[in-house]
C-alpha positions in Angstrom: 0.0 0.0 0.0 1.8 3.3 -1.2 1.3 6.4 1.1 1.0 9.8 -0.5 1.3 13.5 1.1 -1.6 15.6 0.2 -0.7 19.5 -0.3 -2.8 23.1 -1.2 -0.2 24.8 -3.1 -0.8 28.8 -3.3 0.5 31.2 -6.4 -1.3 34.9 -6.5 -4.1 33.8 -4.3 -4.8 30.6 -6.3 -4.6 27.4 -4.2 -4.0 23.9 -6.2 -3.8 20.9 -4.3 -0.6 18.8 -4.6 0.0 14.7 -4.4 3.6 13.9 -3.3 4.3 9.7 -3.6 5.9 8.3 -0.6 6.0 8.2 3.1 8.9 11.0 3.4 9.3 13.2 0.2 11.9 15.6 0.3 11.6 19.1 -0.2 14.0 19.5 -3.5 10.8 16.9 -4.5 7.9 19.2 -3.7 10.2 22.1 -5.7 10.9 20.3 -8.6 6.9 19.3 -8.6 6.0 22.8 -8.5 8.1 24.0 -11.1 7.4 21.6 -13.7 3.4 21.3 -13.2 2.4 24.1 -11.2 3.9 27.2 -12.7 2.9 25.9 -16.3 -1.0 25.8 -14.9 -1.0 29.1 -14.0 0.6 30.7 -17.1 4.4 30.3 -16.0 7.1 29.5 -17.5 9.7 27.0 -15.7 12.4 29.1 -15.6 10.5 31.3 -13.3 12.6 32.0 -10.3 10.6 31.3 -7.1 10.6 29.8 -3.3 8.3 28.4 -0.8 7.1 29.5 2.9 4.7 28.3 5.3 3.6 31.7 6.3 4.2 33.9 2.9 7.7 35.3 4.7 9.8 33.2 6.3 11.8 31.4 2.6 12.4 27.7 2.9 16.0 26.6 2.3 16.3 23.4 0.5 19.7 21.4 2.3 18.3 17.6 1.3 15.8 17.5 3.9 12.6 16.1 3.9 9.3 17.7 4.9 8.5 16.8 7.9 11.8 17.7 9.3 10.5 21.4 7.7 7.2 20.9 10.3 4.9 20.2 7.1 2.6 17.6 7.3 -0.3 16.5 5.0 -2.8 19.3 4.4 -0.4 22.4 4.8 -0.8 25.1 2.9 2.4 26.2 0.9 2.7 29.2 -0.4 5.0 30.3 -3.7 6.9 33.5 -3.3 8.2 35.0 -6.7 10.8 36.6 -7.0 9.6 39.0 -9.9 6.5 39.8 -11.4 5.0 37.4 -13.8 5.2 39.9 -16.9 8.4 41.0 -15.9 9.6 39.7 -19.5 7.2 41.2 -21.2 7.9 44.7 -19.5 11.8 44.8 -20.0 11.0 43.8 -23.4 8.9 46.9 -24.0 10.8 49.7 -22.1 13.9 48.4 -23.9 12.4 48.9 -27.1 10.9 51.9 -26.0 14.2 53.0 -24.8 15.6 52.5 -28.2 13.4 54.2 -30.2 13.4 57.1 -27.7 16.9 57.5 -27.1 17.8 60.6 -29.3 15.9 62.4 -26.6 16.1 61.1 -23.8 19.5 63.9 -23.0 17.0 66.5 -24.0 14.0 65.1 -21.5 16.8 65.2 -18.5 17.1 68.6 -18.9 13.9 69.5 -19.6 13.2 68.0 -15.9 16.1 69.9 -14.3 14.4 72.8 -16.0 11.3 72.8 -14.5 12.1 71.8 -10.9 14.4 74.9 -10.9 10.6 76.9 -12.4 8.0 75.4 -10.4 7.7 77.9 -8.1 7.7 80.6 -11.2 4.8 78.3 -13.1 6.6 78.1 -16.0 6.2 74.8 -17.1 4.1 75.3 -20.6 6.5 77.9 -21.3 9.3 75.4 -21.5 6.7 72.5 -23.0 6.0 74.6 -26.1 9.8 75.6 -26.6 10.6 72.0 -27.4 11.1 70.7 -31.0 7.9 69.4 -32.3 8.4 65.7 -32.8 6.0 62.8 -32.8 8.6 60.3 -31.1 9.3 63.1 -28.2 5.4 64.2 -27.5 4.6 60.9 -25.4 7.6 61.6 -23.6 7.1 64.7 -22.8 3.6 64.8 -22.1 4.6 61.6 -18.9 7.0 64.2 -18.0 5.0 67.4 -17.2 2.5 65.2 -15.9 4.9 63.4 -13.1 6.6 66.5 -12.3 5.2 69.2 -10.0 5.6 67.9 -6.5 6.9 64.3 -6.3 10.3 65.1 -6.5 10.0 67.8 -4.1 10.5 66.8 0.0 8.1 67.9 2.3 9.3 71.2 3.6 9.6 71.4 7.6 7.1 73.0 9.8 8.6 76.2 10.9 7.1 78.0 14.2 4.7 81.0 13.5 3.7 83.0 16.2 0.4 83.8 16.2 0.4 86.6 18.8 2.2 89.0 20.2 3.0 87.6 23.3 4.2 84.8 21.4 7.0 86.3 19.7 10.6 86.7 20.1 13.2 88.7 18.8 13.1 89.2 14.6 9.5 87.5 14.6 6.2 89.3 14.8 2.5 87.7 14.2 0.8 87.9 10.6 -1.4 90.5 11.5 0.6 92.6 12.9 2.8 92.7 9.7 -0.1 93.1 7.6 -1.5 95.7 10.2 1.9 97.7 10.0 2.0 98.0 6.6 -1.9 99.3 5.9 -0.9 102.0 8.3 1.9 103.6 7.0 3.8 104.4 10.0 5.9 107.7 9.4 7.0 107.9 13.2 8.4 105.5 16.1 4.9 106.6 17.9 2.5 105.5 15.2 4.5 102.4 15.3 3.2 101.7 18.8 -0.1 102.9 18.4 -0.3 100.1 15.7 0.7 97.6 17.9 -1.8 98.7 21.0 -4.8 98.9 18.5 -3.1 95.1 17.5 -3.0 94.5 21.3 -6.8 95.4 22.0 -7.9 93.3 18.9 -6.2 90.4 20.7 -8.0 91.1 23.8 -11.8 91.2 21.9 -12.1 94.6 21.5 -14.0 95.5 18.7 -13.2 99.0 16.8 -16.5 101.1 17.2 -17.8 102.6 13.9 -18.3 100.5 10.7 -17.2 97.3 9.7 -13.3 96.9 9.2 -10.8 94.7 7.9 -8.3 92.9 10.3 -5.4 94.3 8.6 -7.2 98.5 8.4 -7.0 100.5 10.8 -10.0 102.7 12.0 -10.6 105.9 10.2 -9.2 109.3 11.9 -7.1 107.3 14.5 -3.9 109.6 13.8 -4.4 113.1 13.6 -1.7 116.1 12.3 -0.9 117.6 15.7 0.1 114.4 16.9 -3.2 113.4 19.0 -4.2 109.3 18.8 -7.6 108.8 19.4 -9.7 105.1 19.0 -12.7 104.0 20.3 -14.0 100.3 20.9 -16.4 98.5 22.7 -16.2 94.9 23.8 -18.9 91.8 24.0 -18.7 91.4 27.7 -19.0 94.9 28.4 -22.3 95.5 26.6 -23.5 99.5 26.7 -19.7 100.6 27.6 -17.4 103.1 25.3 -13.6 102.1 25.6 -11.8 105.5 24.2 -7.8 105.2 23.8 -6.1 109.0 23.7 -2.3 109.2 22.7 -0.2 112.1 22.8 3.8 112.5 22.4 5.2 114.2 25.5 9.2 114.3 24.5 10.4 111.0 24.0 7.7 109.5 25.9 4.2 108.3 24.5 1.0 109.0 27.3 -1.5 107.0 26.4 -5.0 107.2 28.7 -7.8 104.9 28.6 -11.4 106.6 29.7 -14.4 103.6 29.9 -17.7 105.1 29.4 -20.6 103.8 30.7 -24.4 104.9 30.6 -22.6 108.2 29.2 -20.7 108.5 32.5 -16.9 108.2 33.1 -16.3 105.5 35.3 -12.7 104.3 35.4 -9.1 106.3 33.7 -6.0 104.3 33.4 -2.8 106.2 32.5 -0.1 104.0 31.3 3.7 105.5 29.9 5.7 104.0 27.4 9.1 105.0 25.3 9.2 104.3 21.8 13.0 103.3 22.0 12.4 100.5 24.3 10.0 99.0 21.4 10.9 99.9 18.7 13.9 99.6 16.7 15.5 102.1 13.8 14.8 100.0 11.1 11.3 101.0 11.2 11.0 102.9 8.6 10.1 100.5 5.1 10.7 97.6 7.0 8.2 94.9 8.0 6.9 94.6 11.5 9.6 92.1 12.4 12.6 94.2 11.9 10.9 97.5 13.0 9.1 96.1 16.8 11.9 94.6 19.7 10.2 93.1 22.8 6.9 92.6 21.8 6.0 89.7 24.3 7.2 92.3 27.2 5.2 95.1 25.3 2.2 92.6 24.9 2.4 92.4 28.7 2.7 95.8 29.9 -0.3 96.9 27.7 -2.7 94.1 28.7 -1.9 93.9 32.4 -1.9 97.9 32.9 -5.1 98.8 30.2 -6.8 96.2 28.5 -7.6 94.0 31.3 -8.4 97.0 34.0 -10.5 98.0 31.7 -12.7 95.1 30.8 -12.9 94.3 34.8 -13.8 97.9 35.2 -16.8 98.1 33.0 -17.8 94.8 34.5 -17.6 96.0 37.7 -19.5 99.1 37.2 -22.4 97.1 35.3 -22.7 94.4 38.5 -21.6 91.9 36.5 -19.0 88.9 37.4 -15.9 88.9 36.8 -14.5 87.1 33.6 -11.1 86.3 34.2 -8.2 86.4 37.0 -8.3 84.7 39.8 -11.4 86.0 40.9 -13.1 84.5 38.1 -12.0 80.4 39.2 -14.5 78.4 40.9 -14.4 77.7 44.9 -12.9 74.5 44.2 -9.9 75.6 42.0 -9.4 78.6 44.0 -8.8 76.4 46.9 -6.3 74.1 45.1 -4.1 77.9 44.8 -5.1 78.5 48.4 -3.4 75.4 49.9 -0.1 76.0 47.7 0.6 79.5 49.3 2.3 80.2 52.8 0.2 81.7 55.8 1.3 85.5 55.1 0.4 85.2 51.5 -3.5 83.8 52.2 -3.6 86.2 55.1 -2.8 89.1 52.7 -5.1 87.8 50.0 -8.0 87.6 52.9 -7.7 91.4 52.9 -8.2 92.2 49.3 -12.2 91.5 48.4 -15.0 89.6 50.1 -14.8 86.6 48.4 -11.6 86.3 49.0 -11.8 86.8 52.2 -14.6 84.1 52.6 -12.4 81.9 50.9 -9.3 81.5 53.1 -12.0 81.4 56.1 -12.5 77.6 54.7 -11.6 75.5 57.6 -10.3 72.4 55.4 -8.0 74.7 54.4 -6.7 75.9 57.9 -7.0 72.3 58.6 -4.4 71.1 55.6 -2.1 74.5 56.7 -2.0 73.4 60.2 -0.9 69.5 59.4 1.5 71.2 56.4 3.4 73.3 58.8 3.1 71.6 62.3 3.3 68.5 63.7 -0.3 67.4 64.9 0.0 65.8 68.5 -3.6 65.0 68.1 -4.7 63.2 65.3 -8.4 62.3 66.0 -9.9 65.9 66.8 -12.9 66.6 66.0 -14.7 67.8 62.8 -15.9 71.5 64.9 -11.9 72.2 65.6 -11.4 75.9 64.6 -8.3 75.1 62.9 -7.4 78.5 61.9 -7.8 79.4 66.1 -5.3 76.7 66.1 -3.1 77.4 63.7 -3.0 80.8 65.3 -2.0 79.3 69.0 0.7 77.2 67.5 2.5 79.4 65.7 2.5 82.1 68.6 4.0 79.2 71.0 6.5 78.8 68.4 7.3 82.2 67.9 7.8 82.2 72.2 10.0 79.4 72.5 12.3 81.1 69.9 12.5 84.3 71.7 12.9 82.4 74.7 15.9 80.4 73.2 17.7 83.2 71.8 17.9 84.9 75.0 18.9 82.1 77.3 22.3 82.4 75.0 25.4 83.3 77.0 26.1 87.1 75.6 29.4 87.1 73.7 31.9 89.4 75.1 32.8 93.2 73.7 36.3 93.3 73.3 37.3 97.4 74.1 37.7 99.6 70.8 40.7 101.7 72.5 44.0 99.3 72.8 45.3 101.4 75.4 41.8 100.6 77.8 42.9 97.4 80.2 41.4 94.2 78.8 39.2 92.2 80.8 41.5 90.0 84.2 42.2 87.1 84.0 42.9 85.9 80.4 42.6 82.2 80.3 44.7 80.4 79.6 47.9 82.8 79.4 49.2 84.2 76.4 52.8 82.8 75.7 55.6 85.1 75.4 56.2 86.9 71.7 58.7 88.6 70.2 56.9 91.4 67.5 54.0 93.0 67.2 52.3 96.0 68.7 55.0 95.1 71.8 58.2 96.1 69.3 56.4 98.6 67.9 55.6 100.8 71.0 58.4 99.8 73.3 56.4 102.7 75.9 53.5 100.0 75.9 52.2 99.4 79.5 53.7 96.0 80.5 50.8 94.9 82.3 48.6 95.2 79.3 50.1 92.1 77.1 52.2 89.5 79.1 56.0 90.0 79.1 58.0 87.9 76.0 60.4 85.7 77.4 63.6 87.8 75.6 63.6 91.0 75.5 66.8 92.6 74.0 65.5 96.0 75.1 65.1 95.2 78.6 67.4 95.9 81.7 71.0 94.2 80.6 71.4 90.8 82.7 74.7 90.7 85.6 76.5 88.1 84.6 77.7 85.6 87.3 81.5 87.0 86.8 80.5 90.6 87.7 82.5 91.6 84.7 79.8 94.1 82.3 78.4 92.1 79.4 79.1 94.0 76.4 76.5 95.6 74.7 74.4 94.1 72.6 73.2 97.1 70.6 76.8 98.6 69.7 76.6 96.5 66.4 73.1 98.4 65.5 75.2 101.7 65.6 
């Protein structure tokens, strides 16, 4: 009884099954099998290169081994890898003849593509296409070639950073608007230059230029007047009924700008704010775009917003009883708390002081209670829930500020030494000073000898007796 292994052998998503005689066929067997009957049932020739996987990626290598040492068993599915296309013939036939026949211009096509990748940006690519020498063998050509050329041999460019705001910007960039801003208003002096930028400053802030509809990049009518007065008006969508009125005038080098808020034709609120056109401005201003002519404009974008745009908006809310929009005033209870319990004590007593809410803020005793177990050690853990923490907090850090005073003056006092050298110094000095030679001593031979102790040789002191009663000679003739 002969035993065959059954395979499904699978070439471009076709599956033909596979009879292999004998109990352990080999695998140069199952690839000489599939080369001479099943390439030619599919349309291949035999001399098509191929290989065989289990899983479509992993190649088996044929090194005389049979299949079931390969893991394949009877029922596999083995699929046939090629290594080329099936018409790859066919297709190296035709673009060699094409090649041939097309060679005379195939010098001219190269540099007709170098020619209009150097142009693209200039869109003068049908220029250059009806230049070329009319020819029936070079039209096919050329037509492929305009049609694969715009952007395919162009990279991707790399995202460069764009500020989008003044606050955003840094030195040599300025936003888009701005730039198109500056330019519409044909600045003719440092001052108009800053005006530009303010009226670019309110925009940012949603203040709308009162009077009829403008374009971003205009500026309003009448804002720049001969004797050097700025004037513009705006109103604002959370300040409904209010008249925001911006008046610039040129005191010496510096620019006074005042901001009036208007509301139920009454004057409510004036902010005042002093700028110098040097520290914004640069001299390239003059025909230049906005990003060579303004210097600092994320500390200018500051200044302006913090000391008038803002004020202002939280003026006219203030006077209309409405609530405030932004700032920390403006977070609810629960954020506000989350700030609350990342400040010290002085800074949430001094924030207590500045409105009622506020004020009823830091009065939350979960927040006393997470101050007092931040800064002190809690002796008491299970205290009640009524526990005025802040009355706490207040007695433990006055203990602590008594046991400090009372340490620092239980500290010996360290003792004044006497300005005047002459003025005895304090008896006894323990232990005693050796003898020295030098010093303040040689210096002032007159010096009190009870003031520093006596050295133990002193060449200017009485001359010793020697035992022999002879007189010693004198020590200082050899100074003479």
């Amino acid at each position: 009884m002969t035993t065959e292994m059954k395979l499904r052998v699978r070439i471009s998503r076709q599956t033909s099954r596979v009879e292999l005689p004998g109990a352990e066929p080999s695998l140069r067997e199952l690839l000489d099998h599939v080369r001479d009957t099943v390439l030619p049932s599919h349309g291949l020739s035999a001399d098509t290169h191929f290989s065989l996987s289990l899983n479509g990626s992993e190649v088996l290598t044929d090194s005389g081994q049979t299949l079931s040492s390969c893991g394949i068993v009877s029922g596999d599915l083995i699929c046939v890898v090629l290594a080329e296309p099936a018409n790859a013939n066919a297709n190296q036939s035709s673009t060699s003849t094409s090649t041939s026949t097309n060679t005379p211009s195939s010098s001219t096509e190269n540099q007709r593509t170098e020619q209009n990748q150097q142009n693209q940006q200039n869109q003068q690519t049908a220029d250059m296409t009806s230049n070329q020498p009319d020819s029936s063998s070079v039209a096919p050509a050329d037509s492929e070639q305009t049609s694969a050329d715009p952007l395919d041999s162009v990279g991707p460019s790399a995202s460069t950073w764009e500020p989008m705001l003044c606050s955003e910007a840094e030195d040599g960039q300025a936003p888009l608007s701005l730039d198109l801003l500056y330019h519409s208003a044909q600045t003719a002096s440092p001052s108009d230059a800053i005006m530009v930028a303010g009226h670019q400053l309110m925009l940012e802030t949603g203040f709308l230029p009162q009077g009829s509809e403008l374009q971003p990049a205009d500026m309003p009518a009448g804002w720049r007047s001969s004797a050097g007065l700025y004037k513009l008006q705006y109103t604002h969508p959370l300040c409904e009924h209010s008249l925001a009125m911006v008046l610039s005038v040129c005191m010496g080098p510096v620019l006074v700008i005042n901001a009036t808020l208007k509301v139920n034709q009454t004057v409510d609120a004036v902010r005042k704010l002093c700028l110098n056109p040097s520290t914004y401005v640069t001299d390239e201003w003059p025909g230049g775009s906005a990003a060579a002519a303004f210097k600092d404009l994320n500390k200018l974008s500051r200044v302006f917003k913090d000391q008038l745009a803002y004020p202002l908006i939280a003026a006219a809310r203030e006077a209309m009883a409405l609530p405030v929009a932004f700032g920390l005033a403006a977070l609810p209870p629960e954020l506000l708390l989350r700030v609350l319990r990342l400040l010290d004590v002085c800074s949430v007593l001094r924030l207590s002081a500045v409105c009622r809410r506020f004020n009823a803020a830091t009065a939350d005793s979960t927040l006393w209670r997470h101050l007092y177990r931040r800064d002190f050690t809690d002796s008491d853990p299970s205290r009640p829930r009524d526990t005025d923490w802040k009355e706490l907090y207040k007695r433990s850090h006055k203990l602590r500020c008594d046991l400090r005073r009372v340490r620092h003056r239980s500290l010996p006092p360290f003792p004044r030494l006497p300005r005047d050298i002459f003025n005895p110094l304090p008896v006894p000095l323990h232990p005693p000073l050796p003898g020295i030679i030098g010093g303040e001593y040689d210096q002032r031979p007159n010096l009190p000898h009870g003031l520093l102790p006596r050295p133990r040789y002193d060449p200017i002191g009485p001359p010793r007796v020697r035992p022999t009663g002879r007189r010693p000679a004198d020590v200082r003739r050899g100074f003479i």
